[in-house]
C-alpha positions as CSV (number, residue, x, y, z in Angstrom):
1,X,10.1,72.7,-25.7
2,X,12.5,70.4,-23.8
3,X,15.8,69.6,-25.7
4,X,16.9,66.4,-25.1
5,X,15.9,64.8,-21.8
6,X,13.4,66.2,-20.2
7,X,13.6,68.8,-17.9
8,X,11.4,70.0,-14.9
9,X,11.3,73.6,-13.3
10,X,9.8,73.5,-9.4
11,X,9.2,77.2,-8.5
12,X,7.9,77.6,-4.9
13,X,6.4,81.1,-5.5
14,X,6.6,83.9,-7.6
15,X,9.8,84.8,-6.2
16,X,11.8,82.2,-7.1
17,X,10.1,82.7,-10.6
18,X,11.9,86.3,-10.2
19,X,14.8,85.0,-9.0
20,X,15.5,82.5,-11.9
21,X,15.0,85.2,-14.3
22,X,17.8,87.6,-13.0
23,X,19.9,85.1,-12.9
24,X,18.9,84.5,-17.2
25,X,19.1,88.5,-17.5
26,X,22.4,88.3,-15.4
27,X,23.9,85.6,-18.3
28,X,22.6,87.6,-21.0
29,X,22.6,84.9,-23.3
30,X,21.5,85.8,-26.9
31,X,19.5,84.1,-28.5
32,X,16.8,85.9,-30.5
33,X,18.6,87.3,-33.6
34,X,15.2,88.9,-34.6
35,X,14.7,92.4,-33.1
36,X,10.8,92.5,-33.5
37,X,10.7,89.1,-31.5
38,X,11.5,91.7,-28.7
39,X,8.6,93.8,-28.8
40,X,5.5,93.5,-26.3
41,X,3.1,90.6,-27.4
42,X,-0.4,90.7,-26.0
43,X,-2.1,88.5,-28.7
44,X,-1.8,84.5,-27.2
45,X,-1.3,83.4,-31.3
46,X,1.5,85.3,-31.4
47,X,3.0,84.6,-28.2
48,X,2.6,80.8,-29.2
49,X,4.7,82.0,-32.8
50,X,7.6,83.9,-31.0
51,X,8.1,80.5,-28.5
52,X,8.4,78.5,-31.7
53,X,10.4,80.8,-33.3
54,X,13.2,81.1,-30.6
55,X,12.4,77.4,-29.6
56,X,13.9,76.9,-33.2
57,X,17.0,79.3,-32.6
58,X,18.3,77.5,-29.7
59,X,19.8,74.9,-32.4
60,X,21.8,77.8,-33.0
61,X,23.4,78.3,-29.4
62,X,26.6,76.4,-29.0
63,X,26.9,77.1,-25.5
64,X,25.5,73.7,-23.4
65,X,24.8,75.4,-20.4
66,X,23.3,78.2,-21.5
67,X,21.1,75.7,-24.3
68,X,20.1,74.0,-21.1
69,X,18.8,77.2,-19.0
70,X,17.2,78.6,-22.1
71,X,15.0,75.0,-22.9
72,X,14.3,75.5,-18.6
73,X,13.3,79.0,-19.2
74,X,11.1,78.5,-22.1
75,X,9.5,75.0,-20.8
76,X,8.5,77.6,-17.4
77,X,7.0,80.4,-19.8
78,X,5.2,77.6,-21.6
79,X,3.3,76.4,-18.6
80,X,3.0,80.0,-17.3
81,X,1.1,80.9,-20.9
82,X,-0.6,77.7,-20.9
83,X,-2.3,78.4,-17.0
84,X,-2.8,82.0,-17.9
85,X,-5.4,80.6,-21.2
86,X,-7.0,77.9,-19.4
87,X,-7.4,81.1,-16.9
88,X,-8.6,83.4,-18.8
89,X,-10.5,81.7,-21.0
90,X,-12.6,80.4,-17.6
91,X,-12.6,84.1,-16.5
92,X,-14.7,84.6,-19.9
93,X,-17.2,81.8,-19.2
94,X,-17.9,83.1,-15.6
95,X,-18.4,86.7,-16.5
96,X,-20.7,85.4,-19.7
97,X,-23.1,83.4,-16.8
98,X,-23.1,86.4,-14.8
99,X,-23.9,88.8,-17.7
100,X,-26.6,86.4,-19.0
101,X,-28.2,85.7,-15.6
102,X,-28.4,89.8,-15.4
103,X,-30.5,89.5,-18.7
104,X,-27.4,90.8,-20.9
105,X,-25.1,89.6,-23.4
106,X,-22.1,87.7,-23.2
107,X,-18.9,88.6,-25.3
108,X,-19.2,89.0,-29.0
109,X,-17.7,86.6,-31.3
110,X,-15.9,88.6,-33.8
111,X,-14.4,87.3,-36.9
112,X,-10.9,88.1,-37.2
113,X,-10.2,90.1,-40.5
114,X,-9.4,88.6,-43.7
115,X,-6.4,89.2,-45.5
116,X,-8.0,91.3,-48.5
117,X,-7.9,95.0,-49.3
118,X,-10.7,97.6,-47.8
119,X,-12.3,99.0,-50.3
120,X,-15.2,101.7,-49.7
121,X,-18.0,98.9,-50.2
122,X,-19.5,97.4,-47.3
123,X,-19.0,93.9,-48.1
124,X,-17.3,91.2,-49.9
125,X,-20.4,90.7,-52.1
126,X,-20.8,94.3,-52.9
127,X,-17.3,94.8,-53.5
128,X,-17.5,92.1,-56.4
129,X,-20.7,93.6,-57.7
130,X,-18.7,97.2,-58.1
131,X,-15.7,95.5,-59.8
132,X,-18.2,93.4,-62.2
133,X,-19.5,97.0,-62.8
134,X,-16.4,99.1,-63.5
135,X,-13.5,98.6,-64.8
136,X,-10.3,100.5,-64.6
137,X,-8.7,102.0,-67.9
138,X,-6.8,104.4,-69.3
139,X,-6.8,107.9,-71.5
140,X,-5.4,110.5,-71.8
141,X,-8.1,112.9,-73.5
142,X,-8.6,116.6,-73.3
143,X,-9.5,116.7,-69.8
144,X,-6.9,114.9,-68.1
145,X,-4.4,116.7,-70.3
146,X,-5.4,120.0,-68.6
147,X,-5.5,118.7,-65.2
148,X,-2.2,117.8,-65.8
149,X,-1.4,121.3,-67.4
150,X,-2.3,122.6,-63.8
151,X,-0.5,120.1,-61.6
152,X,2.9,122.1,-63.7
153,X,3.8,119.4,-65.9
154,X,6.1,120.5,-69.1
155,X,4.4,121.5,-72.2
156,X,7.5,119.5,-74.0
157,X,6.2,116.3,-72.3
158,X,2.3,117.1,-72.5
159,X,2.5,118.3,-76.3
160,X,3.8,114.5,-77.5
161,X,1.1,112.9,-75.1
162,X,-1.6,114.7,-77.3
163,X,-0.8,111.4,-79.9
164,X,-1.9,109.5,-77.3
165,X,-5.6,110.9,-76.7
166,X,-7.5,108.9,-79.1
167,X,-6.0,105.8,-77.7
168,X,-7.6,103.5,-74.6
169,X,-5.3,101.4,-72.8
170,X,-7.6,98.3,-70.8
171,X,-4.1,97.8,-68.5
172,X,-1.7,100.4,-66.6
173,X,1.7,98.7,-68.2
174,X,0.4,99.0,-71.7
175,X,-0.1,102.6,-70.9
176,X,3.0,103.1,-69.1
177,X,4.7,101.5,-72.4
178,X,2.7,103.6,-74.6
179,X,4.1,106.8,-72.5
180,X,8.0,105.5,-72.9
181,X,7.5,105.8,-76.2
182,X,6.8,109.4,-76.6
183,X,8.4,110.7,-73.9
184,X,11.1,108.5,-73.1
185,X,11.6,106.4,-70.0
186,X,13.5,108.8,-67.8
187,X,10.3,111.7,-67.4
188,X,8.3,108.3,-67.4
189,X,9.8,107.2,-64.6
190,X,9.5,111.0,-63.3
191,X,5.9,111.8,-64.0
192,X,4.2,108.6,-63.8
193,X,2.4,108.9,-60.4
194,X,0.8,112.0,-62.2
195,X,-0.2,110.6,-65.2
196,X,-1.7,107.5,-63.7
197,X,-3.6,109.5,-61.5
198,X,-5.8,111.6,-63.9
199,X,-5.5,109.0,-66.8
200,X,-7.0,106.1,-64.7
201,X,-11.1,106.2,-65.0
202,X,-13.6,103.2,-64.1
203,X,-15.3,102.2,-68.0
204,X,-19.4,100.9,-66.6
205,X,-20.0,97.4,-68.1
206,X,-23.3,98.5,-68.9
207,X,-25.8,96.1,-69.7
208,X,-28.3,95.9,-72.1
209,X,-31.5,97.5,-71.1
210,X,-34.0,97.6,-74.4
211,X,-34.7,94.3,-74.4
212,X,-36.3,94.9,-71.0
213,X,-38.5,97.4,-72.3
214,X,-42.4,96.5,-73.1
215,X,-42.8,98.2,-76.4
216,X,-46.7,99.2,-76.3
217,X,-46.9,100.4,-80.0
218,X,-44.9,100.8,-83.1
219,X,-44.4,103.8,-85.3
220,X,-42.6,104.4,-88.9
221,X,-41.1,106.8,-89.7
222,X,-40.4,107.4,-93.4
223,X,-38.3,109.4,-95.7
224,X,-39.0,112.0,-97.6
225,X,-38.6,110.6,-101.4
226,X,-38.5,114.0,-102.6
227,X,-35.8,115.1,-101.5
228,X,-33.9,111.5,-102.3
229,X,-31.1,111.3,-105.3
230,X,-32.1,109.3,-108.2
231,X,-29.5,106.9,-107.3
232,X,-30.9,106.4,-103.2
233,X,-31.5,103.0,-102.6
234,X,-33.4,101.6,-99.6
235,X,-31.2,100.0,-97.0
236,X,-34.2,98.6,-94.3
237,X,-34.6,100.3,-91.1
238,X,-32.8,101.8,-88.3
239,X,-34.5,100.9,-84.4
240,X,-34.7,103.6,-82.3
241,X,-36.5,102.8,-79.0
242,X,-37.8,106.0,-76.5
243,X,-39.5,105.7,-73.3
244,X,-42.9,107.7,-72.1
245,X,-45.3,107.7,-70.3
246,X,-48.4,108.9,-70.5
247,X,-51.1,110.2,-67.6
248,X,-54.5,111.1,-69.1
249,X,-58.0,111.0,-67.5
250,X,-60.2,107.8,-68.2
251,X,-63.6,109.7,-67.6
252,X,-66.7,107.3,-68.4
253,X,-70.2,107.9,-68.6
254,X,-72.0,104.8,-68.6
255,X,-75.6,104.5,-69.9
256,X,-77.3,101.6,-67.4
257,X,-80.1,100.2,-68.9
258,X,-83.4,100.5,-66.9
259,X,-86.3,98.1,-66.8
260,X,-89.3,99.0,-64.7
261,X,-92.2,96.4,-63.2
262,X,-95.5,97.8,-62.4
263,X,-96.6,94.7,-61.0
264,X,-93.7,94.6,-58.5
265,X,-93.5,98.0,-58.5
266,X,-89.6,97.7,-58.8
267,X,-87.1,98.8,-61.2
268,X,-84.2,97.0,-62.7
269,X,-80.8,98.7,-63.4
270,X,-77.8,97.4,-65.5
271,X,-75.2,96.4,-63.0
272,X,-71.5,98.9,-63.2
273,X,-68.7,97.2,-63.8
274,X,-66.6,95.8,-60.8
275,X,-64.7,99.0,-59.1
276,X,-66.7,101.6,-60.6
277,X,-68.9,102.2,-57.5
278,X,-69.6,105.6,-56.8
279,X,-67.6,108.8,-57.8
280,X,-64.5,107.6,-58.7
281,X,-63.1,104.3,-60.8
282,X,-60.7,102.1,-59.5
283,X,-57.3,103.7,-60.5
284,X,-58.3,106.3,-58.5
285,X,-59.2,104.7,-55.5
286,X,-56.0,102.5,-55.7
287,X,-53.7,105.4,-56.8
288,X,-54.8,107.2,-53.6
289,X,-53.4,104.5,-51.2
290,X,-50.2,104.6,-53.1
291,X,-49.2,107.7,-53.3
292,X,-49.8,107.9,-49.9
293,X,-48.1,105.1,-48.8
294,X,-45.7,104.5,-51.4
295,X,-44.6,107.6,-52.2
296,X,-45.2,109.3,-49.0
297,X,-47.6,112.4,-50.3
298,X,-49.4,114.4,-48.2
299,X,-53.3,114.7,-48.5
300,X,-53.0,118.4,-50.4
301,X,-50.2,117.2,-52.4
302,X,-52.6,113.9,-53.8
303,X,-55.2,116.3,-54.4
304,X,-52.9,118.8,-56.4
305,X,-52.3,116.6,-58.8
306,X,-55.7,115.1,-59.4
307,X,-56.8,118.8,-59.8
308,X,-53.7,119.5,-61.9
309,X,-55.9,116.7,-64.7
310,X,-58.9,118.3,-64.1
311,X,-60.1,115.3,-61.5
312,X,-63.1,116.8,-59.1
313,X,-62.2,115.5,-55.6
314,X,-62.1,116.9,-52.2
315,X,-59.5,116.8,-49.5
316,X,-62.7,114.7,-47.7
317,X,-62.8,112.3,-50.2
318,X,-59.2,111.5,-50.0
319,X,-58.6,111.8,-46.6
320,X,-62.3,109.2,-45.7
321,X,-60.4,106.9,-48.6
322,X,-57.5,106.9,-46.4
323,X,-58.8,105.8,-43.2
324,X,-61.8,104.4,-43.7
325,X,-61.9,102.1,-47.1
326,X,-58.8,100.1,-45.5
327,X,-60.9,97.2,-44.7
328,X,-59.0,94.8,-46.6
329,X,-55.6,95.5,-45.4
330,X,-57.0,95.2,-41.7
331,X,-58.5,92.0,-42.7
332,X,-55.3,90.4,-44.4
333,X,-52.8,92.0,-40.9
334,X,-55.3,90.1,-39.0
335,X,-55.6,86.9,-41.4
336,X,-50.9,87.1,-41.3
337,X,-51.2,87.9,-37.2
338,X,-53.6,84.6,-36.9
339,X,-51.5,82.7,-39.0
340,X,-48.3,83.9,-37.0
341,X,-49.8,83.3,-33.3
342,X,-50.4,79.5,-34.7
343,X,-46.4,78.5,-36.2
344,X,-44.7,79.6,-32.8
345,X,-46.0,78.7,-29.3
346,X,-44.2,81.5,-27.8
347,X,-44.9,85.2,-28.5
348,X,-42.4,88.1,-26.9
349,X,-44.5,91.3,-25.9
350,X,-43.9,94.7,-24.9
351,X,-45.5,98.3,-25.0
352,X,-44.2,101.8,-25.8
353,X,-46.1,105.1,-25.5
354,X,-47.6,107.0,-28.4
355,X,-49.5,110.4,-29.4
356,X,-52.8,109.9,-31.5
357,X,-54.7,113.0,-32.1
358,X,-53.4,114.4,-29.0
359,X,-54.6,111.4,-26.9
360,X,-51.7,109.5,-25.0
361,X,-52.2,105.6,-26.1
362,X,-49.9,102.9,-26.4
363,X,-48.3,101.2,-29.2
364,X,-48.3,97.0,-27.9
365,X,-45.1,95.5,-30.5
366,X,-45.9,91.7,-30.6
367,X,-43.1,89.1,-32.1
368,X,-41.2,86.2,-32.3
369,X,-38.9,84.8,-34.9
370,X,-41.4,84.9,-37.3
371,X,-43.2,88.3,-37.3
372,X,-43.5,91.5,-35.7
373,X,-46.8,93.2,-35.7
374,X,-47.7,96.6,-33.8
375,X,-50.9,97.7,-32.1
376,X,-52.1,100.8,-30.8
377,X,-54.7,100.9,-27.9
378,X,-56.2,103.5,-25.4
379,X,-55.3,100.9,-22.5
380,X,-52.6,98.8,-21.5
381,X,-54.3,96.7,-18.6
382,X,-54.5,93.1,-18.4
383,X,-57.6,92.7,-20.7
384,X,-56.3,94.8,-23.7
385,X,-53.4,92.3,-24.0
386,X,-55.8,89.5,-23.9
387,X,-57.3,91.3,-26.5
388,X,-54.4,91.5,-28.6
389,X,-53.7,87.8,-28.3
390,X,-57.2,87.0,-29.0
391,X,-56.4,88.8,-32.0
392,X,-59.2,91.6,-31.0
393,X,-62.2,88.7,-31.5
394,X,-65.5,89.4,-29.4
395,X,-64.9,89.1,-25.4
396,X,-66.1,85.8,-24.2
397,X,-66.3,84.9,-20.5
398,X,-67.0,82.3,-18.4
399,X,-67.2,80.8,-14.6
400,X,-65.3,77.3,-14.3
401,X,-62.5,76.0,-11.7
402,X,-59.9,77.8,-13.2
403,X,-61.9,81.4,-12.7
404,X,-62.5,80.8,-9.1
405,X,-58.6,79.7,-8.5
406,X,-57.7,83.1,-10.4
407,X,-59.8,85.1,-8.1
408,X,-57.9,83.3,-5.4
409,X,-54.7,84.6,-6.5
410,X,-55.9,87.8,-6.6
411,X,-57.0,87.6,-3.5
412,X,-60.4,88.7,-4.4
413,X,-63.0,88.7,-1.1
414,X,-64.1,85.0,0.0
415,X,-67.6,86.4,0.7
416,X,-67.8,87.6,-3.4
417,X,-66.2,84.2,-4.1
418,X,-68.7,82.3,-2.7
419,X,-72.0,84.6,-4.0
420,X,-70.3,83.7,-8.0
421,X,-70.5,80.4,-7.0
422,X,-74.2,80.7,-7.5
423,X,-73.4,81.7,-11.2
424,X,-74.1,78.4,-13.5
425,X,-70.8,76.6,-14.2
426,X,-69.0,76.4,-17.6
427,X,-71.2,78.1,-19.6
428,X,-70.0,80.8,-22.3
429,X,-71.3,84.1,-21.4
430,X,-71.1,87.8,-23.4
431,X,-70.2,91.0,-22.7
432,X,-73.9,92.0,-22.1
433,X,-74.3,88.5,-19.6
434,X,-71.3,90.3,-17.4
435,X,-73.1,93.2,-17.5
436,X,-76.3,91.9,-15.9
437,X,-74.5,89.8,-13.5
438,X,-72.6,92.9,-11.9
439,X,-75.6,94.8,-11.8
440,X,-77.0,92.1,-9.8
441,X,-73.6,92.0,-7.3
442,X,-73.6,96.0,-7.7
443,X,-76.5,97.6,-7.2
444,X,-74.1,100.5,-6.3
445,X,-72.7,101.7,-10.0
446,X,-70.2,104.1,-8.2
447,X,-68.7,100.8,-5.9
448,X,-66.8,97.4,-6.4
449,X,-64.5,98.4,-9.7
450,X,-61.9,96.8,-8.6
451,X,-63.9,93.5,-7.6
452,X,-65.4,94.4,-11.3
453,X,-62.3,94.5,-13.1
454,X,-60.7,91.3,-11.0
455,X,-64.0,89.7,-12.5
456,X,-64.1,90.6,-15.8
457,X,-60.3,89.4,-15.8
458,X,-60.3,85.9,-14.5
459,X,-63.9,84.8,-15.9
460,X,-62.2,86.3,-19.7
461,X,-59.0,84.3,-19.2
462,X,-60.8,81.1,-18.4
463,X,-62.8,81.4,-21.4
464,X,-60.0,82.3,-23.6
465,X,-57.9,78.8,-22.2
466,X,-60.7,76.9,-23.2
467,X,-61.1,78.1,-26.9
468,X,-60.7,76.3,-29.8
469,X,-61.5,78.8,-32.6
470,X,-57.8,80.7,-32.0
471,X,-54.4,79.8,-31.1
472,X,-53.5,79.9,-28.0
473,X,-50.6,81.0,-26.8
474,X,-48.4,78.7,-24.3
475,X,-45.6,81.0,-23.2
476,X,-45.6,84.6,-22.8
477,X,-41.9,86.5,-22.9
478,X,-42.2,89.8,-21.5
479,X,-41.0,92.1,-18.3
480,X,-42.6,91.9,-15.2
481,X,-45.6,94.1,-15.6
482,X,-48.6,93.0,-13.9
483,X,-50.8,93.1,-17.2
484,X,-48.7,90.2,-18.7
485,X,-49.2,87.6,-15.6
486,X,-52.0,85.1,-15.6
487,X,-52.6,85.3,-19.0
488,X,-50.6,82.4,-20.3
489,X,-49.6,79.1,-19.3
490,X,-46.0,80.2,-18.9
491,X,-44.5,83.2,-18.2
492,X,-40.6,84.0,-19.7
493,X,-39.1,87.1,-17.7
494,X,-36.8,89.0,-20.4
C-alpha cells in the first residue's frame, strides 16, 4: 500500500510499534470520512476491505507528511494482518492434528450464507418446490372484509371495497390500483399495510390427479326420460370419477380331486394352488407382515380387524406368522450382508446392549460405506464376532501354523502346545471333532475352560483365513476390545 517509493517500517519490538502509533494518534490526521470504517472488525475479509478503502482515501489527503506516515502506518498494519493469518491459519492445522490424533474432528467447514431470503423451508430446493406450489394473490371476499371490520377500519372505506370482492388480483400493484380507485389514494396510502395483509392468500397450482387414477370399472348412469320435456335433447355425457375401495373376504372351498391305487396302496390328491397351504390364503399371510411392519399394528389390533370380516384366526396364529414364517427375509439379510462383506475389504464394528424377553444380549451394528446391518446375540466374545463375519455359517476348525502361533500369543501352556501337536495337521474339523478332542485333553469336564476357549478360538480363526466359500474380511475398524483382535489381518483402532 506504498505511495510512491517505497517505504520500509523497522520496529524493534512491540514498543516501538506503540510508540509509532501515539505519535499517529498525537497528529490526528483524518483520513477516513466513513464513520462505520471505525467500528471493531474481527472478520480478516473485511479487515482486507476497510485497508482498501482508506488505502483509496489517502489520494484525498493533501498534507505530504501526513500522506507519508499514513502509507507507513498502513504498509505496518498490512504485514501485521498478514503474519497474524499465516498464524492463525497454522494455529488451525496444529490443533486439527492434535484433534484427529485424539480420534476427534477437526474444524467444520461451513459455507458462508448466501445472499437470499430465509424463508421457513429447509432448503433451497424445497423452497422452490413451495413457490412452484403456491402462489400469492389477492381478494378481498367476505372474510377478509370482516377481519378488516375488527382491525377498526371505516365502514365508508370497507363499504366501496365490497365492489371489489368478486375480483382476483394475480399481482399486489394491480390490487393496490384497484383500491385507489374506490377509495382514493390518500386512505390507500393510509390503510394499505392492512389490506395487504388479510387480502394476500397463497392460490395451490394443483395438478391434475384423475388421470392417475386406475379406473377398475365403468358405470352409466342414465336419465330419467319421463320426466324429460318434449323438446330435451341429448348432449353426450358428463365424467364424474370417485374413489373406493373395497375389503371383502375371498373365502374358497376347493374340491381336490382324489384318485386312489390299491395296488400301491396310495392315494393321489389334486395339488392347491401356490399360497393356499393350510388355513389361510396368501393375502392373509402377506397382509399380516404388513400391517405389522408397515403400519406398525399390534398383534390384537391385526386380529381385530380380521375378526371385524368375520376371518377365524387366533392371536397364535398371527403371532407364530410373525416370528416364525420369516424365513425368506432372513435369507435375503443374509444373501445383501454376503454381498456387502465382498464390495468393501474393510468392515467397522461395534456392540451396544439390549433387552430381549428379559434376557440381557447384545445388539453387534456392522458397516462400512455401503451397509449397515445389526445383530443380536447372547455373547459378545471373540467367537460370536467370528460368527457374525462368517455370516453365522457352520463353525469350522482346524490345526495348522497359524493356530499354533495364535496359541503362542495367547500365551497358552507350552506343555498343551506340544500335546495338539499330536493333532493331524490341516485338516478341516467340526464342532463335534473339537468336542472329542477336548474330551481326550479333558478328562476333567469341570477343568481347562479357558485352555478350551483359547482352543476353540485360534483352531476357528485359522480355519476361517483359509476359506474360500466367504469373503473374508482384511481390516477390522473397531475399539480396543479384546474380542475384535486376532480376527483379521489388520486391525484399525477408531
Amino acid at each position: 500500500m506504498n505511495q510512491g517509493k517505497n517505504i520500509h517500517v523497522y520496529a524493534s519490538g512491540p514498543n516501538a510499534v506503540i510508540d509509532f502509533i501515539n505519535r499517529m494518534i498525537e497528529k490526528s490526521v483524518p483520513v477516513c470520512q466513513n464513520e462505520s470504517q471505525l467500528t471493531l472488525l474481527t472478520k480478516p475479509s473485511d479487515i482486507s476491505k476497510t485497508l482498501e478503502s482508506i488505502h483509496r482515501d489517502i489520494e484525498n489527503v493533501t498534507d505530504i507528511t501526513a500522506k507519508s506516515v499514513i502509507s507507513i502506518l498502513l504498509n505496518l498494519v498490512e504485514n501485521l494482518f498478514s503474519d497474524y493469518s499465516a498464524l492463525k491459519d497454522k494455529v488451525q492445522r496444529l490443533n486439527d492434528m492434535i484433534n484427529h490424533l485424539k480420534g476427534e474432528q477437526g474444524k467444520p467447514h461451513i459455507k458462508s450464507n448466501n445472499n437470499r431470503s430465509i424463508n421457513d423451508v429447509s432448503s433451497e430446493q424445497e423452497r422452490k418446490q413451495a413457490e412452484n406450489k403456491n402462489t400469492v394473490v389477492f381478494k378481498l371476499n367476505k372474510k377478509s372484509l370482516q377481519k378488516l371490520k375488527e382491525q377498526r377500519i371505516p365502514a365508508e372505506i370497507l363499504d366501496p371495497l365490497e365492489n371489489l370482492s368478486a375480483n382476483k388480483y394475480e399481482t399486489e400493484s394491480d390490487f393496490v390500483n384497484a383500491v385507489e380507485a374506490e377509495i382514493g389514494a390518500d386512505l390507500t396510502k393510509l390503510h394499505i399495510t392492512l389490506l395487504l395483509k388479510y387480502a394476500r392468500y397463497k392460490k395451490r397450482n394443483r395438478k391434475a390427479k384423475l388421470p392417475a387414477i386406475k379406473i377398475d370399472r365403468e358405470e352409466f348412469c342414465p336419465v330419467d326420460t319421463a320426466v324429460l320435456p318434449d323438446d330435451a335433447v341429448s348432449k353426450g355425457y358428463q365424467e364424474k370419477t370417485t374413489q373406493d375401495l373395497i375389503i371383502k373376504t375371498d373365502n374358497v372351498k376347493f374340491y381336490r380331486q382324489v384318485y386312489y391305487s390299491a395296488s400301491l396302496k396310495k392315494t393321489y390328491l389334486g395339488l392347491l394352488p401356490q399360497g393356499y397351504e393350510g388355513d389361510y390364503g396368501p393375502h392373509v399371510k402377506s397382509d399380516i407382515i404388513s400391517m405389522k411392519y408397515v403400519n406398525n399394528m399390534s398383534i390384537p389390533k391385526i386380529l381385530e380387524f380380521y375378526r371385524n370380516f368375520n376371518i377365524s384366526i387366533s392371536n397364535s396364529y398371527i403371532s407364530d406368522r410373525l416370528v416364525n414364517h420369516l424365513e425368506p427375509f432372513h435369507k435375503e439379510k443374509s444373501d445383501l450382508y454376503e454381498a456387502a462383506l465382498e464390495v468393501c475389504d474393510y468392515q467397522q464394528i461395534d456392540d451396544t446392549t439390549c433387552r430381549v424377553n428379559g434376557r440381557n444380549c447384545y445388539t453387534q451394528i456392522v458397516c462400512n460405506d455401503c451397509f449397515t446391518a445389526f445383530f443380536t446375540t447372547e455373547r459378545k466374545d471373540r467367537l460370536t464376532i467370528l460368527d457374525i463375519l462368517r455370516n453365522f455359517g457352520p463353525r469350522g476348525f482346524i490345526f495348522n501354523n497359524e493356530t499354533f502361533s495364535l496359541l503362542e500369543q495367547l500365551k497358552v501352556s507350552k506343555t498343551l502346545i506340544k500335546r495338539l501337536h499330536e493333532v493331524e495337521k490341516d485338516k478341516p474339523m467340526s464342532e463335534k471333532d473339537i468336542k472329542k478332542l477336548f474330551a481326550e485333553l479333558f478328562p476333567n469336564a469341570d477343568k481347562g475352560q479357558l485352555h478350551r476357549t483359547r482352543i476353540t478360538e485360534t483352531a476357528a480363526i485359522a480355519y476361517y483365513h483359509q476359506e474360500i466359500d466367504i469373503p473374508i474380511v482384511k481390516v477390522l475398524h473397531c475399539d480396543d476390545a479384546p474380542q475384535f483382535k486376532l480376527l483379521t489381518e489388520n486391525l484399525s483402532l477408531c
